[in-house]
C-alpha positions, 0 to 999 in steps of 0.5 A: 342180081346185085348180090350175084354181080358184086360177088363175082368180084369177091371171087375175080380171080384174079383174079386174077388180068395181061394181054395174051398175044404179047405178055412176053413182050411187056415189061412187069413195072411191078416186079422189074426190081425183083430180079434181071429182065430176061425173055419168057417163051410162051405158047398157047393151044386149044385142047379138048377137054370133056367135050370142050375147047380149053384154051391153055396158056404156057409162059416159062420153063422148068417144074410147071405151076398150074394157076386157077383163075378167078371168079367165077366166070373170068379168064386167066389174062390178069394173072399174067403180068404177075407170074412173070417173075415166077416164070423166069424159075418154073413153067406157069401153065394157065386156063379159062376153065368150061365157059371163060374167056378163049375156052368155049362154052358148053352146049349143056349149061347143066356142065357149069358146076364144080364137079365138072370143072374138077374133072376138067382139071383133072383131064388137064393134069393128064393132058400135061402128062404130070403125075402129081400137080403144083396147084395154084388158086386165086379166090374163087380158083382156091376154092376150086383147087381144094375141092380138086384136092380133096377128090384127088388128094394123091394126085397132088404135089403142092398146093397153093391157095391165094387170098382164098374166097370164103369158105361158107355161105357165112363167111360169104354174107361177111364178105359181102357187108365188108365190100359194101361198107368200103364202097363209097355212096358216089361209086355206089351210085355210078355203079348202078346207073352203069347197071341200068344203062343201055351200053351195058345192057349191050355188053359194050365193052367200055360200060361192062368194064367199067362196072367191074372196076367199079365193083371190084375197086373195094378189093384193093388197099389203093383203089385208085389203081384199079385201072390199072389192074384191070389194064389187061382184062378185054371184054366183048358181048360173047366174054361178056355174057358168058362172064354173067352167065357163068357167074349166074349158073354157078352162084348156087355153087358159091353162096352153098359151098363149104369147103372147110368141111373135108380139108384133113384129107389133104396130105400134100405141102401147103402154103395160104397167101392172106392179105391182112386187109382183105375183106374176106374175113380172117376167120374163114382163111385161118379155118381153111389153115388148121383143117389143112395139117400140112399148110403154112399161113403167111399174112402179107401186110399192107394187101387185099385180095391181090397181093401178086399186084398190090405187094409184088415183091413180097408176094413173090418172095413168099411163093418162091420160099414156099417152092424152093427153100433154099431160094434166097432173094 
């Protein structure tokens, strides 16, 4: 069980973390020196896709970002403070996908599996009337985002992959030595004397959530700010639950995947975002690169696996570069 649990936050999608009913009402402290403050529309609906409520999250206008959020088994609200700065350019459409967060979890567990979420992804492309999509994954959405791409390589506009998980079961063991050799023996400590109490047995929020900071921490250059991160994540037992059983179902998805394998296939521009002190091993996001012909690498220093929250400012400027090449700061 432990290996499952710290994986889940290799793959946090941000993964991924914003209050969905006000995000357009908060200042982004983070981003406010990039550009003016200016209002964000939002809009949300639920929409039924293969036979599940999806909830879908709109903020912006203008050309439309689709952002796959982490995990496997969390749900869009990190993501959101750091894409406001985007949405003043384009419109950033997020979703929990089958079993996360306000979207509702299937009947048939057997439909947690990648090849369902691609079609859900899929019926969502749709349901937003978009010829080709402007994908964005974060970690786990990464690996996501290039099995989509690679099913459906012509339905595809851009294609943006940040702080992508690892790519192979190899590259996963990798990982996971590198998030144990950064965790501190006191956290370590805290972290499975979180696991064994009776608060999170219950799925208390206070205790589950303090176990995620405490395993996802190591994810951050500064991980002292993981508080801080995680500021717009709320759990209660159903989130909570379906968080665990998700990641469970779909773990075999996850230390079995390659997804290296097959990447020629895609044709469409795309942009890598790696934090140079990310524990996902270079080797895993540079083989991604090169069997993707069309895509640019950039290495974002001074990151982890959040670049959009550790290096806003440069996070941003990358993607708005990548989008519109004649955007200047």
């Amino acid at each position: 069980m432990k290996k499952v649990f710290f994986s889940l936050f290799l793959f946090s999608s941000l993964i991924l973390l914003t209050n969905c009913g006000n995000s357009d009402n908060q200042e982004d402290t983070s981003n406010k020196d990039l550009k003016e403050e200016v209002k964000i529309s939002t809009s949300e609906e639920t929409v039924e896709i293969n036979g599940v409520k999806h909830f879908i999250k709109k903020m912006g206008e203008g050309e439309i970002l689709l952002v796959l959020h982490g995990g496997p088994g969390l749900f869009h609200d990190y993501l959101v403070p750091h894409f406001q700065n985007l949405a003043k350019d384009y419109q950033i459409v997020f979703y929990d996908q089958r079993g996360c967060g306000k979207t509702e979890f299937p009947q048939d567990t057997l439909s947690i599996n990648i090849e369902t979420y691609v079609e859900d992804l899929e019926a969502i492309r749709i349901h937003l009337k978009l010829d080709k999509l402007n994908l964005v994954g974060h970690s786990w959405g990464s690996l996501l985002a290039v099995t989509y791409a690679k099913k459906y390589p012509n339905n595809l506009n851009r294609l943006i992959l940040v702080s992508p998980a690892p790519g192979n079961s190899d590259y996963f063991d990798q990982t996971f030595t590198n998030m144990q050799q950064k965790r501190s023996d006191a956290d370590t400590k805290e972290l499975v004397q979180t696991m064994m109490s009776a608060a999170f047995e219950k799925r208390e929020e206070s205790a589950f959530k303090k176990a995620i900071m405490l395993g996802d921490k190591v994810n951050l250059v500064e991980q002292n700010s993981i508080t801080e991160l995680y500021k717009p994540m709320n759990f209660n037992e159903n989130s909570a639950n379906n968080l665990m059983l998700v990641n469970s179902l779909l773990e075999r998805t996850y230390f079995n995947l390659n997804v290296i394998e097959g990447l020629e296939v895609i044709k469409c521009p795309t942009l890598i975002v790696f934090g140079d002190l990310d524990n996902v091993p270079f080797a895993s996001t540079q083989a991604i690169h090169e069997n993707i012909k069309n895509s640019n690498l950039e290495i974002i220093k001074k990151s982890c696996h959040y670049p959009f929250f550790e290096t806003p400012k440069e996070f941003n400027t990358v993607i708005e570069n990548f989008l519109d090449p004649e955007y200047e700061q």
